[in-house]
C-alpha positions, 0 to 999 in steps of 0.5 A, a space after each residue: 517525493 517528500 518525506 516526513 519523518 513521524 517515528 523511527 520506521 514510519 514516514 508520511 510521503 508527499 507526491 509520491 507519483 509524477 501525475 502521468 504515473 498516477 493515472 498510469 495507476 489509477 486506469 489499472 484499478 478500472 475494472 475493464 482493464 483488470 478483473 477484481 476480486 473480492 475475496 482478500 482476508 487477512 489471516 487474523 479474520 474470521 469467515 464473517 469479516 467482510 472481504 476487501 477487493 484487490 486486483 487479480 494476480 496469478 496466484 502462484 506461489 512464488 510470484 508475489 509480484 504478479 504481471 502487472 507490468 505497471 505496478 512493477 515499473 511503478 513499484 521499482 520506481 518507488 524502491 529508487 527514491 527509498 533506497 536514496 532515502 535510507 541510503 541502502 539497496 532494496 529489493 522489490 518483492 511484492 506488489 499488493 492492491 487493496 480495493 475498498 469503499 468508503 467507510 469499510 473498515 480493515 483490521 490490524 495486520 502485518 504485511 511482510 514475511 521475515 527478512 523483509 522490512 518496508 511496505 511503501 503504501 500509496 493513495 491513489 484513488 485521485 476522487 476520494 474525501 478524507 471523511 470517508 477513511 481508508 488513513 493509515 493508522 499504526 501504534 508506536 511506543 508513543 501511540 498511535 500514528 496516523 496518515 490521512 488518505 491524501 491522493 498521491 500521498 503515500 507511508 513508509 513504514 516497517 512491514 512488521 509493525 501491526 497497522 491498518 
């Protein structure tokens, strides 16, 4: 992994996954592996914003993590190679997917509940054009910042900052 600085908690990540890793992730998002849903709001949207898709996981409350044993290995794998950048230990707590098209918008929203800090954000789909959107986008004191959606590129940001 290589990291970039772009602002005090934001950080634009270069090859994020060795490529066995990547397509580990990338078969997880086929549908004959894992079923789809497509019912993800955020708590900021009304009934009428269009619902991205993410891949089912129990929904028990306490198990924000789900059973997706590749995710979690993966995710732990990622929470390693932050930890040595911030030079902190991290704890692993939730494993989220977004599935959405080219061109389908999302809105601004905070990931973390109070106590957690980092969202490690990875772009995995290996098969998409960067016209098509899907960057990540934050506004900082200085503006906004963006990270363009590059396969195996990733961001590391403050859970807590609004961003889409």
């Amino acid at each position: 992994m290589i990291f970039k600085k772009l602002d005090k908690n934001v950080y634009h990540v270069k090859n994020v996954l060795p490529n066995n890793m990547l397509h580990q992730v990338v078969d997880e998002f086929k549908p004959r592996y894992n079923h789809w849903t497509f019912s993800k709001v955020e708590k900021t949207e009304d009934e009428n914003y269009p619902r991205r898709g993410r891949i089912f996981k129990p929904d028990a409350k306490d198990q924000e993590l789900g059973d997706n044993l590749t995710f979690i290995s993966i995710g732990e794998y990622v929470k390693l190679n932050v930890e040595k950048l911030l030079q902190k230990k991290l704890k692993l707590t939730r494993v989220n997917t977004n599935i959405q098209f080219p061109g389908m918008n999302s809105s601004f929203h905070i990931d973390g509940p109070e106590g957690v800090q980092w969202t490690f954000l990875i772009f995995c789909q290996t098969k998409w054009n960067t016209i098509w959107g899907g960057e990540f986008c934050t506004q900082t004191e200085d503006g906004y910042i963006y990270v363009p959606y590059i396969p195996n590129h990733g961001c590391l940001f403050d859970c807590n900052m609004e961003h889409t």
